[in-house]
N, C-alpha and C positions, 0 to 999 in steps of 0.2 A: 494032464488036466485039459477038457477040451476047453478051448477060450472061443469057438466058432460062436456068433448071435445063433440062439435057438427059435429062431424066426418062429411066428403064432399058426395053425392048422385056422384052415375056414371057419371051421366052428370056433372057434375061440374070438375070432373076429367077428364074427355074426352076433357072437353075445353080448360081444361090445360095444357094438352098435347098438342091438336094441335094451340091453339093461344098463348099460354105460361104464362098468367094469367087467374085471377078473382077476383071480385069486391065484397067484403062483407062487413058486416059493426058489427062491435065489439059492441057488447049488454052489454055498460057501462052506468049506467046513466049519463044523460046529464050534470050534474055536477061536473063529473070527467072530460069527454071534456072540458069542463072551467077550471077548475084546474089548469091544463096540460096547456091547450095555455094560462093561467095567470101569471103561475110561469114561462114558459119558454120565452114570451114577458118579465118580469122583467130582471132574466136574463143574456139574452142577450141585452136588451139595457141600462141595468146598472152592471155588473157586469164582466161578460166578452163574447167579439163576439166569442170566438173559445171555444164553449162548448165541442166539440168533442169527443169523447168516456166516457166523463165524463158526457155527458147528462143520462143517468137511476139514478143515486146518486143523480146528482142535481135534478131531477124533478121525485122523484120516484111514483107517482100516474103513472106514464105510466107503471109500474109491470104491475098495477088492466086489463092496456088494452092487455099485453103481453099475460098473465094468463086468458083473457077471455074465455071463451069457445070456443066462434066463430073461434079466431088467433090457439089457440092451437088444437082443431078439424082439420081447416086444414092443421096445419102441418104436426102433425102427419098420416093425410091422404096421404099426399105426400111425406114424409121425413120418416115415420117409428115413432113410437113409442118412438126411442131413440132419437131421434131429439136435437140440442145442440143449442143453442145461441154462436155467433160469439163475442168477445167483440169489435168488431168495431160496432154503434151505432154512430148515426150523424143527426143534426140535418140540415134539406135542408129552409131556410128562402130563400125568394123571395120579395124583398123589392119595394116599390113603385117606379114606373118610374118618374123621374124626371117632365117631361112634357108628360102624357096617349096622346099627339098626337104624340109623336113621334111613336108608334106603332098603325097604323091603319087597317081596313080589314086584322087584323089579320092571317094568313095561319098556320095553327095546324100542316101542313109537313116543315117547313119552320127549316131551321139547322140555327142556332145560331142565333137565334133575339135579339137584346138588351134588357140587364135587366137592373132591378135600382142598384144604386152604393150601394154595401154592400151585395148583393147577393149573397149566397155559392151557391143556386140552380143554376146547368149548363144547358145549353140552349142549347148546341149542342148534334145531335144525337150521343148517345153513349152505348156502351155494358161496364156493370163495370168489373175493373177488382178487385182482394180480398186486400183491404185495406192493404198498406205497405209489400205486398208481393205477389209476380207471384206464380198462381197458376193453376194446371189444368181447363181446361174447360169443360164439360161433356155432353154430349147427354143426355146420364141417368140423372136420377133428382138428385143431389145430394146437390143443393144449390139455396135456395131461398131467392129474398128479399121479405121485409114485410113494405109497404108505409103506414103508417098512415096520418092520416089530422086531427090533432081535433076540427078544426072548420069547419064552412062551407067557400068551395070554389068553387064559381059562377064563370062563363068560364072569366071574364073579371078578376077576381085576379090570374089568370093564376095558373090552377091545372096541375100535372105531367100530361104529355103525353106519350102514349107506342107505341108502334110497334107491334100488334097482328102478331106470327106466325115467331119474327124474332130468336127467341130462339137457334133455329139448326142454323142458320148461322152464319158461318166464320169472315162476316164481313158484313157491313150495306150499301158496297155498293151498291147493289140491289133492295134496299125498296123501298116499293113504297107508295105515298097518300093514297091509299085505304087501309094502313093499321093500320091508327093512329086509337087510339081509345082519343079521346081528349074532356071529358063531366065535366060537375057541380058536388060537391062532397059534400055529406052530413056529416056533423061533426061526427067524427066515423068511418068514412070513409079506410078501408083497401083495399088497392093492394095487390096481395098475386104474384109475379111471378118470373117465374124462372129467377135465376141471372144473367144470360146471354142474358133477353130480351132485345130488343134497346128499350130505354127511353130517355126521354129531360125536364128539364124546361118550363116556359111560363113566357112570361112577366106578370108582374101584373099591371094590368091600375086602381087601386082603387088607395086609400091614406090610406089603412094598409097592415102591413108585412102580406104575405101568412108563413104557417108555413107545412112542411110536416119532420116526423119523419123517418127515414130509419133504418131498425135492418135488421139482416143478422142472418138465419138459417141453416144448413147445417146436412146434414144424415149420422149417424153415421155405419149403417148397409145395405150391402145389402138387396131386399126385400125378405122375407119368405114367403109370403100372402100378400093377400089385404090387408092393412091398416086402407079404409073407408068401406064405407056401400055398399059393392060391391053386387050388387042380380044377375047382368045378367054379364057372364065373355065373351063373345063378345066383337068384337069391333062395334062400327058405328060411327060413326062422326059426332058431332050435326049440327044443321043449323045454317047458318045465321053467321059463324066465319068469321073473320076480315083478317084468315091469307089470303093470296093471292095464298099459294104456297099449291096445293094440292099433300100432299104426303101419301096417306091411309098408304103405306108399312113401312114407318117411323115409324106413329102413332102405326099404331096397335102392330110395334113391340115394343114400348118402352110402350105399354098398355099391352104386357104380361110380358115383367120386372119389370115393378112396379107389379105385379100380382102374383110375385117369378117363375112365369115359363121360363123356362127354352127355348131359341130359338127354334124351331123346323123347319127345310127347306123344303120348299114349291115351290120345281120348275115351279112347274103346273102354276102360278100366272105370273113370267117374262121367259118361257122357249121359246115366239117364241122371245126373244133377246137376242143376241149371247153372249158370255162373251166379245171377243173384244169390242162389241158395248155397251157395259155399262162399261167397261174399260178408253173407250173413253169419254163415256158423264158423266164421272168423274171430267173430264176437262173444263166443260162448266162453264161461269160464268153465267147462269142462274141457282138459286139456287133449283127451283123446278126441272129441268133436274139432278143437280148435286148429290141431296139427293136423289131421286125416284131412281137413278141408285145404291148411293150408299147400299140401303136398297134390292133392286133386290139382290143385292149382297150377302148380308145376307142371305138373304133367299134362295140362291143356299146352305147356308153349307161349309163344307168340299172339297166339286169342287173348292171351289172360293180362298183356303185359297192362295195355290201356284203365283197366279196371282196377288191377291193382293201383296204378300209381293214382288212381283217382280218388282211392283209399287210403294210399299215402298221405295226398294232398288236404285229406282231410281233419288230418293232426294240425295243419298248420293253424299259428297262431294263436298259440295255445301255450306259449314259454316253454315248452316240452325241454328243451335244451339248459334249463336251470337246474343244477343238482339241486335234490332235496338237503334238508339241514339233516346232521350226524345222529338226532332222536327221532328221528322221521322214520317209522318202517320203510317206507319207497327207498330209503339211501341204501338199504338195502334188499333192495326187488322184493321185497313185502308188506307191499301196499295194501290194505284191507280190499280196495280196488283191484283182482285179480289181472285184468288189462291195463290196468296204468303202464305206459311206457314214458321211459324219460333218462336224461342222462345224470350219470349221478357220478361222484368224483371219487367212487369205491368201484362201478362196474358198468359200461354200457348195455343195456339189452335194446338192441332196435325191431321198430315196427316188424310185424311179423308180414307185413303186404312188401320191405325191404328185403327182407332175406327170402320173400319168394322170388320177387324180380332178381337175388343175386343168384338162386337156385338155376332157374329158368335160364342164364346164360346169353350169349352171344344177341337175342332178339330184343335184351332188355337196355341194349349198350347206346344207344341211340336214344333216348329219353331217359336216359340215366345222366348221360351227360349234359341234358337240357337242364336239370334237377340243379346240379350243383353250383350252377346261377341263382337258385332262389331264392328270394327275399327273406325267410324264415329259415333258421342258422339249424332249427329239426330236420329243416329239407334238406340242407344242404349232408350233414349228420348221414340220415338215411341213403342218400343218392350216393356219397361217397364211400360207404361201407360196401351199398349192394355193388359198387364196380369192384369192388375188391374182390370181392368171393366169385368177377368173372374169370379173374387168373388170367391165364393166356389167351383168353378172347380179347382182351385188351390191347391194342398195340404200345409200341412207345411212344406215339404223338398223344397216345390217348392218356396214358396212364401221366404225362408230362400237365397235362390236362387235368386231369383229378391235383395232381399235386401243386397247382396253381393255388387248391385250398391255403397249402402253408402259411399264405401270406392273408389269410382272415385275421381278422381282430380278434376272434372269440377261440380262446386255447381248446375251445370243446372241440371246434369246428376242426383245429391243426391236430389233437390227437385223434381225433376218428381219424382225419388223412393219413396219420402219421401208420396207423394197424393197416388201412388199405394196402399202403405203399409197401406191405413185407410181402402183397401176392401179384406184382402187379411189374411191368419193364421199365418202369421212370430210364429217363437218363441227365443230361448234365442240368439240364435247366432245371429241373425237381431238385438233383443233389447241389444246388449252390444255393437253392432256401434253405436246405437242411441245413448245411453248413452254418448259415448265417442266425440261424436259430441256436446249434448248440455252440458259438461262441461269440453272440453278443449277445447280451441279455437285456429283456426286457421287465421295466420298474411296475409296472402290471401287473406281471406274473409271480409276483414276489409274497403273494401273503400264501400262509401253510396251508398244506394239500393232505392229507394223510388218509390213503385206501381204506387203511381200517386203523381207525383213533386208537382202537384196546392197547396199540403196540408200538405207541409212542413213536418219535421220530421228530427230524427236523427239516423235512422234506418240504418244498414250495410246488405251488403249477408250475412252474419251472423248471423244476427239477423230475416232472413225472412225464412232462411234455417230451424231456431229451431222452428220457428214460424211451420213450414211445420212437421217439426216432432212431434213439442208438437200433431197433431192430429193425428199423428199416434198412438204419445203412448193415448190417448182419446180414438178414438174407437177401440183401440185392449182391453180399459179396457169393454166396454161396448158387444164384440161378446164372445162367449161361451170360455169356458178352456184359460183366460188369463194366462202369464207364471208367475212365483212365483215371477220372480224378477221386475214385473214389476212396484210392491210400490215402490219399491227400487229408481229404474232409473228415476220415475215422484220427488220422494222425495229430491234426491240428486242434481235434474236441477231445484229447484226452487228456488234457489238464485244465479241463474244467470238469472240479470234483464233487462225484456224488455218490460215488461206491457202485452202484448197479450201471449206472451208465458207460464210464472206461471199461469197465467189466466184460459189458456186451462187446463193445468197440474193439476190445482186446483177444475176444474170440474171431470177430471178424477180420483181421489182420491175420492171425492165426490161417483163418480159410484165405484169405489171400497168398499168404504163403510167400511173399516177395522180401529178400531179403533188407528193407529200410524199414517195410510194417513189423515184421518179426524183431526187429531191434527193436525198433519203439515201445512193442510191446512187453518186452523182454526190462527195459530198462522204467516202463510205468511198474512194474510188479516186483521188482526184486528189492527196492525198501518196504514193499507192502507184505512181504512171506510172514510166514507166523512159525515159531519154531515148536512144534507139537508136542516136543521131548523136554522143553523145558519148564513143563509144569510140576514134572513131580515134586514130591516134598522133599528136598534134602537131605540124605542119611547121618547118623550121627556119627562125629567121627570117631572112632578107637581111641581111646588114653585124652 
């Protein structure tokens, strides 16, 4: 059996880029797909309906599908080599509709159609945000879901449906029919797309549960190199894509970051458009006008830094930095107001004049740093995001320097630092605020936080804050010259408990590989095992 990653072809990468998935299917035999939808039918409908991040323990033949070649090939195509498992893992069941006539002629664009009673799969269009905690959103690839299905699902048991190409967007209000991709799914069945595609449920008009698995990926390192089977380093754009929104300037630029090169400005390409005029159509809620200009943008360089932040600067004062309340569309990036930007305690999207200056690079680093002094906790927000997306243009005094944020008052202000800090060199003076954050606790942070209410929990800002750090101190173990102390501060914040955070912590030790971390972690997990074998039901005994 070959177990090599089946690393992804250009084109398969190209598609992902500009439609924001692809369709493969995990080369497990067909008796692990059975397995998997036999153990996890039992279950959930004898044992308990809310399997929730306890699904891999319970049903672990789904490793065999994690570890296939096909899943792990593309991750690491897209994600880097170092690529990490999120412990949020969820199983999405779509249960039969009470009477299949009440959903007839179907419509695959159709936002919230009734499902059967006991459904966790959601039906309305939606972008996720990161399980039990607001976290950056990112143009760059930095977080993928992974849809399985292990059986087969014909359009009538209603399979996920996606949004080709809504990846870059703000917000879903713009989509359009022409960009569902909504077909039959062969058992095996993998969605690979970025986290922030719009998705939705389907009703299911059969008389069995549909079952689809969802696991969360995310990248540990900036890119160095190509990842996959890169031959030809152009860009082109395949046919026949689903997105609607043609943005070559987008693509191709975020086709040379994953590619580890470095922006390079190219006026020649937007120079008969003025800068006021893509300033302006910044503003547009069409989403193909709004990224086309913003990416022009890019590609001006250093001309463009001054304007934008002047654009940035124009949000402030404005409380941009309040989450919206949980019946608030904006809580989740669907604001009647297509440009509202704000941060909300389900998902960051920041300014789009932010993610130019962090596109743009190296000429942005010098007024970016002036930023995260400023009086307005949105500036500060924006300023510290876009230094993160400069990755390695940042040095370690600098990046020591962003993570002086830690010590804001305002948790909004410490988790944007806290996503910076996964792309960025901090060293010891950054990691002894982390430290100090995930084991003293603050009376402040103490009232409930929850990413998405539907899914209950008992999580605090507190608890979502160290959730944001655990991945700092993660991938700073896994990028070059970690600091000495940093066993130290993963070691010392693993008994402070909140299920996702020791989690991460415990992976990070893992990548440190030092025989005190690997006890540690060895000895946090082994009253936590789950024994998978001992759910069956008893057999009855003879005589």
């Amino acid at each position: 059996m070959n177990t090599r990653p089946q690393l992804l072809s250009d084109e398969l990468v190209r598609r992902f880029i500009a439609d924001g998935f692809i369709v493969l299917h995990a080369e497990v035999p067909a008796s692990v797909n059975e397995e998997i939808t036999r153990e996890l039918h039992f279950s959930l409908k004898n044992e308990s309906k809310w399997l929730g991040d306890n699904l891999l323990p319970r049903v672990p033949s789904l490793d065999k599908v994690l570890k296939s070649p096909c899943v792990v090939g593309a991750l690491r195509s897209l994600l880097g080599p170092e690529f990490a498992w999120a412990p949020h893992r969820f199983p999405h069941n779509s249960e039969p509709l009470d009477d299949p006539n009440d959903v007839t002629d179907f419509d695959p664009f159709e936002n919230q159609p009734v499902m059967g009673k006991g459904s966790i799969s959601g039906s309305g269009w939606h972008q996720d945000g990161h399980s039990k905690a607001a976290r950056s959103r990112w143009h760059t690839f930095k977080a993928i879901n992974v849809f399985y299905f292990p059986h087969d699902v014909p359009l009538e048991m209603g399979p996920t449906r996606v949004l080709g190409g809504s990846h870059l967007y703000a917000t879903l209000r713009d989509a359009k029919a022409s960009q569902v991709f909504h077909q039959p799914l062969e058992a095996g069945t993998v969605i690979v797309a970025d986290f922030d595609l719009g998705h939705a449920g389907t009703p299911n008009r059969t008389a069995q549960t549909r079952y689809m698995l969802k696991f969360v990926a995310l990248r540990m390192r900036q890119p160095q190199r190509p990842s996959w089977h890169c031959q030809d380093p152009s860009w082109s754009a395949p046919q026949d894509l689903l997105s609607p929104t043609n943005i070559p300037q987008a693509w191709e630029t975020l086709w040379d970051w994953l590619r580890g090169d470095a922006m390079k400005p190219d006026q020649s390409d937007c120079s008969s458009v003025s800068m006021p005029d893509l300033l302006a159509a910044m503003d547009s809620a069409d989403n193909e006008t709004r990224l086309g200009a913003l990416y022009d943008l890019v590609r001006k360089g250093e001309i463009a830094v001054e304007p934008l932040v002047s654009k940035l600067l124009s949000t402030a004062g404005q409380d941009r930095h309040i989450s919206p309340a949980q019946n608030d569309p904006g809580y989740y990036a669907m604001s009647p107001d297509p440009l509202q930007r704000r941060y909300s305690q389900r998902q960051f999207v920041p300014e789009d004049a932010a993610i130019a200056l962090g596109a743009i690079g190296g000429p942005s680093l010098g007024v970016l740093k002036q930023l995260l002094h400023h009086d307005d906790p949105w500036i500060r927000i924006n300023a510290v995001y876009a230094m993160g997306e400069l990755g390695d243009a940042v040095s370690p005094s600098d990046a020591d320097l962003a993570g002086s944020l830690l010590a804001d008052e305002l948790h909004q202000v410490v988790r944007a630092t806290a996503d910076a800090l996964c792309w960025v060199p901090y060293g010891a003076a950054t990691l002894q605020r982390i430290r100090h954050l995930l084991t003293q606790s603050r009376e402040d942070w103490q009232m409930a936080a929850m990413g998405e209410p539907n899914l209950g929990g008992r999580w605090t800002i507190e608890n979502q804050t160290r959730y944001a750090l655990a991945w700092a101190l993660r991938a700073r173990a896994t990028a070059p010259n970690p600091p000495a102390e940093l066993e130290d501060v993963m070691v010392a914040a693993l008994q402070y408990e909140s299920g996702y955070t020791p989690a991460v912590l415990c992976q990070g030790l893992e990548t440190l590989g030092t025989t005190r971390g690997l006890k540690a972690a060895v000895q946090y997990l082994q009253p936590r095992r789950w024994d998978a074998f001992s759910f069956e039901p008893p057999k009855e005994r003879a005589g």
